[in-house]
N, C-alpha and C positions, 0 to 999 in steps of 0.2 A: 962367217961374220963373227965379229968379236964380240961376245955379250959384257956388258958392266954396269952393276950396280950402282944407284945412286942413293944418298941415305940423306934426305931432307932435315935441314933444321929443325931446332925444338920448335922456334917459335911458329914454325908453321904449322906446326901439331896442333898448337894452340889456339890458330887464327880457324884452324877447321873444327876444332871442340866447340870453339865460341858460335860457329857459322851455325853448325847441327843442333847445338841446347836453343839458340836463336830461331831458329826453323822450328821446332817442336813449340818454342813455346806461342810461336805466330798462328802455328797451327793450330793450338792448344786453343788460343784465345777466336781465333776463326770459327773454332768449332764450339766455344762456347756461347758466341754472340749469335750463332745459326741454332743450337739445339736449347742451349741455356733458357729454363722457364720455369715457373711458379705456377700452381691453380690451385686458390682459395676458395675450396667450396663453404657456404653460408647454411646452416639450416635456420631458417628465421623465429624468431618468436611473433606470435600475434600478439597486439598492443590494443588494448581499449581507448577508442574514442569518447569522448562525451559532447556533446551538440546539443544546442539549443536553437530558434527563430521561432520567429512569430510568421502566420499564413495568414489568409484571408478565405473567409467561406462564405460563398453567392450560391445566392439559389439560381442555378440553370448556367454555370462557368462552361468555359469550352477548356478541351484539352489545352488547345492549343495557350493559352495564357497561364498552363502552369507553372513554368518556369521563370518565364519575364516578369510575370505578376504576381508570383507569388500564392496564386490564388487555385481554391479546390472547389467542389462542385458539391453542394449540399442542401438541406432544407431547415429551416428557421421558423420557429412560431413559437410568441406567448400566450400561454395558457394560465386561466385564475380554477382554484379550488379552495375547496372549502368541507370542514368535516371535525369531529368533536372525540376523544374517546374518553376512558374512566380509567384512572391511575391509582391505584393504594399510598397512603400515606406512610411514607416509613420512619417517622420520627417519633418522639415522645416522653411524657411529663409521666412525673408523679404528682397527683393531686391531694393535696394535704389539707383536711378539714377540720374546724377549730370544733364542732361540734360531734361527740362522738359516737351520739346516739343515732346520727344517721350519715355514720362514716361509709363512703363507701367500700365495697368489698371487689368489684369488678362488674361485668355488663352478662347480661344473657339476652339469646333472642327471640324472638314472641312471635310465632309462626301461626297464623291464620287459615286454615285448611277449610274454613267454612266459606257459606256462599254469599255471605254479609261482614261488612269493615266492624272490625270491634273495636270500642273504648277501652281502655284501664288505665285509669286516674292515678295518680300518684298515692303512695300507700299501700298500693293491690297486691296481696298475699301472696306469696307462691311457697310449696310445697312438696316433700316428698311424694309420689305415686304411692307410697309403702305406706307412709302416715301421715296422710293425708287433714290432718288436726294439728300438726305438729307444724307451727310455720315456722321456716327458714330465713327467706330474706321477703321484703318490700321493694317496690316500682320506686323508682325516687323520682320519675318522674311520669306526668299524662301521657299518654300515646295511643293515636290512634293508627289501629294497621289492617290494610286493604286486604280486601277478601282474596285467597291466593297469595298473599305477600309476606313479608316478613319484615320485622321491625326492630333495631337494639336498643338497649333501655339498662341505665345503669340500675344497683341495687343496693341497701346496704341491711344488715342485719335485723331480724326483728327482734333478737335480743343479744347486745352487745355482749353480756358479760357470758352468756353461755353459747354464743356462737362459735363454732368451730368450723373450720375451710370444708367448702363441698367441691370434689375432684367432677372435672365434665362429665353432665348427668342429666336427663329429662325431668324435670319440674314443673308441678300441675298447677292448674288456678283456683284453688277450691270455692270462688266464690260465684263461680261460673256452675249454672247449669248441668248437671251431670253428663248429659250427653255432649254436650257442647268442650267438656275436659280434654277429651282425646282430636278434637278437630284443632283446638285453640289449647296450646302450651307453652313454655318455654326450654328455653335449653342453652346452658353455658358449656362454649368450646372451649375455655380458661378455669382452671380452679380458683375459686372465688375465695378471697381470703384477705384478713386484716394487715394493717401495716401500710396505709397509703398505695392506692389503684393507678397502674400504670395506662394513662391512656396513648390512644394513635395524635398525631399532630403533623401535618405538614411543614415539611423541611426545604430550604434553598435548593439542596440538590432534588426534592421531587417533583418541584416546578421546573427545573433544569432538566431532569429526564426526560418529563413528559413533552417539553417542547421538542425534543429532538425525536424522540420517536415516532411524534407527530405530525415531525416535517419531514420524515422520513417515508410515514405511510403517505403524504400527501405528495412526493416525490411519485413516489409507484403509481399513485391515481394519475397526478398530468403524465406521466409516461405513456399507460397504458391508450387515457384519452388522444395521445399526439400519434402514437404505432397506427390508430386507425385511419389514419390520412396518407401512409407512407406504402408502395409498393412493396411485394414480396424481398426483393434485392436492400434494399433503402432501409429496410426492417433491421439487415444484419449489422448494419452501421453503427461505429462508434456513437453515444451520447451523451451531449455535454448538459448538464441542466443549472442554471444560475438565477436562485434566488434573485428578484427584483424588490420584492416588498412581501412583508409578512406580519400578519396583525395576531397575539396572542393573549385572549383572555382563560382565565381560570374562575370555577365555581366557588372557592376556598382562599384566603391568601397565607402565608406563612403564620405560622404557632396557632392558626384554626384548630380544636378539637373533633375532627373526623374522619374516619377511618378510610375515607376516598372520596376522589374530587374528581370533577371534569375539567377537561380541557380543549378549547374550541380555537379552531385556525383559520385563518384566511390566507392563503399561499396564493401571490405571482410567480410564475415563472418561466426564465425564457429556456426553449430547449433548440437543440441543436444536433444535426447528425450531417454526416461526411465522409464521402469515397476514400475511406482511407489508402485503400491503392494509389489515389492520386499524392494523399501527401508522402509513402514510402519511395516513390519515383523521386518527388520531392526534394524527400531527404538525402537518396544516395546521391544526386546530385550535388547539394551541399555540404555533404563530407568529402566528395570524390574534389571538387573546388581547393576546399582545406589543406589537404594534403599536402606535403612538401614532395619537391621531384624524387623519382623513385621508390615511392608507396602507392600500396593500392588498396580499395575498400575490399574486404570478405567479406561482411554477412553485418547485415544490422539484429541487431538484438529485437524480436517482435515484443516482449515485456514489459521491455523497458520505455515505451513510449506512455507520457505522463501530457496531461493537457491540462491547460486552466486557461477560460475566457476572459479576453482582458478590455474587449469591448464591443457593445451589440446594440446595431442600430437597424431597428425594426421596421423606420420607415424603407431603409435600401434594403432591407433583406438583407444581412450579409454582419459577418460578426469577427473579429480582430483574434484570435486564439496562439498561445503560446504552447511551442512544444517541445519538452525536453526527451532525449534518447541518449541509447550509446551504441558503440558497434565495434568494430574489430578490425583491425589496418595489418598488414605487415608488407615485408619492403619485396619491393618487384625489378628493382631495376638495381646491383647495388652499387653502379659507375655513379649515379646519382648521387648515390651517400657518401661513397669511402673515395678517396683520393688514393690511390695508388703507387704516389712520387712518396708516401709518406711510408709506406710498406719496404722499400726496397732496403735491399744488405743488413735483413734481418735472420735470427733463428726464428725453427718454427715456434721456441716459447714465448719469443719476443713478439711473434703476429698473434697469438694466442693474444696476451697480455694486451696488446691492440685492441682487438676485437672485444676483450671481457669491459671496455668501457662503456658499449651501447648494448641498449635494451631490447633492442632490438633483435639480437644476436642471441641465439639459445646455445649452439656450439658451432666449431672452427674445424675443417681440415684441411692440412696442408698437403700437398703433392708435389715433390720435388722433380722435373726433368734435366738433365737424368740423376736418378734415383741418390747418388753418393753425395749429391748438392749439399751443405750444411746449411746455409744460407739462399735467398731469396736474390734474385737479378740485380743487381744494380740499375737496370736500365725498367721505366716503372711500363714502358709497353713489352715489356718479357712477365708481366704478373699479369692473371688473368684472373678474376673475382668471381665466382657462379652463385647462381640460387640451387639449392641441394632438388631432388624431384621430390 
């Protein structure tokens, strides 16, 4: 048989270069649109909530009405008290006297160790222990002071021109009875000295103290009175206490000369305690509400929960209370947040640069399949979003 060669035109060289790059790259793209993908893993940041509403607390609530109602299961009652204490005056004058022969010098005080109240009149000598002849200062004023007691008594010099300051020191009566010296004396806790006597005087802020500390202690009495009505459980319960009414007199009023005053309270007050387990339920419900799709609650901050009564009405038993908290959200779902169509025929600095706009987002990795990918799918169901574990 005859063999012979045939030698094909160029252009059909051409038409099969074209056919084969055409095949590769159908193939190319076949197996790009079957392997080709992206996975966005998320590591999220947690985000602080803050939450506020108002609850309801009834004495004897059922579970079951906490949520539709709003309402928690508690105990209610007001309580009256009443009680006085003694405050020091911490203010004070210099006394300036036009007369100098019975300027005072400062105050000593007259302690009565005997078993009978003693007089001393205004004038009444006092004296060194040591020279007992030798008087120092005068009473400048009468005083009588109980047996066991003690008395302050200002003094001024018995001789102006040659009296000199006497540092805190026991001082005798020498007109007193011998025996009677050592039971009944005096005694300055101030060096006694010319130049205008600085006395005590009540000040604005010591009537301003004393009521507060006294509506303080009177806080802890109706507390304690209200715990004795309350089971072992009911005991651990938060308490709310809200002044109703409070009547405040003092023994003294301002710019008074006396070294300490009373002050006397009459304290209403409504108290108030509550399952707080009910209103924690409560609450993650109403943050868990809040939320936008694709977050979820973590953890409520136990701290941060702040109460103020905003209304309480004693005939229902039951009282209006506001309560502020915060918590801690981050994202659970992240098809919810991030759009995907918005990601595609990116670099990975460009998804990067994406993501660094939400708060949400603490950092980005990107994973390319397969691995030589520069860019991210064209097509936004080849991107695939994860939460990091």
């Amino acid at each position: 048989m005859e063999e012979r060669n045939y030698i094909l035109p160029k252009s059909y060289r051409k038409i099969g270069w074209t056919f084969l790059i055409l095949s590769a790259a159908t193939l190319f793209s076949v197996t790009y649109l079957i392997w080709a993908k992206a996975v966005i893993i998320i590591t999220p940041n947690s985000q602080k909530i803050n939450q506020d509403f108002a609850f309801t607390i009834r004495e004897g609530a059922a579970s079951a009405n906490l949520i539709a109602d709003n309402t928690v299961n508690g105990k209610l009652s007001e309580i009256e008290v009443s009680g006085n204490a003694n405050f020091a005056a911490t203010g004070s004058k210099t006394l300036a006297e036009k007369d100098s022969k019975t300027e005072t010098v400062g105050e000593v005080t007259i302690y009565n160790n005997y078993t009978k109240e003693q007089t001393l009149v205004a004038t009444t000598r006092l004296a060194s222990p040591d020279e007992p002849d030798k008087i120092l200062v005068r009473l400048k004023t009468t005083v009588t002071v109980p047996a066991g007691k003690q008395v302050k008594v200002l003094v001024y010099p018995d001789n102006p021109v040659t009296f000199k300051e006497i540092k805190p020191t026991k001082l005798i009566i020498p007109g007193l009875w011998g025996p009677l010296r050592e039971k009944i004396y005096a005694q300055n806790d101030e060096t006694l000295s010319k130049g205008g006597y600085q006395v005590k005087v009540v000040s604005d802020t010591d009537l301003t103290k004393a009521e507060k500390a006294l509506k303080d202690q009177l806080y802890q009495q109706a507390l304690a009175d209200f715990n004795k009505n309350l089971q072992s459980q009911e005991a651990l319960w938060p308490k709310l206490v809200s002044v109703r009414s409070s009547e405040t007199t003092y023994s003294a009023k301002v710019g008074d000369e006396v070294t300490e005053f009373t002050a006397t309270m009459k304290l209403k007050a409504a108290i108030i305690v509550f399952d707080e387990s009910q209103l924690v339920t409560l609450a993650k419900e109403k943050i868990k509400t809040g939320l936008p799709a694709g977050k979820q609650l973590l953890d409520l901050d136990a701290k941060s929960f702040n109460y103020s009564v905003q209304n309480y009405d004693p005939g229902a038993k039951q009282a209006t209370v506001k309560v502020v908290f915060s918590g801690n959200s981050q994202i659970s779902d992240p098809a919810g947040l991030f759009d995907a169509s918005k990601l595609t025929g990116l670099t990975e600095a460009e998804v990067q640069a994406y993501f660094s706009r939400f708060s949400e987002v603490s950092s980005v990795e990107i994973k390319f399949h397969p691995s030589w990918l520069k860019k991210t799918p064209r097509f936004p169901e080849k991107i695939q979003i994860e939460i990091a574990n």
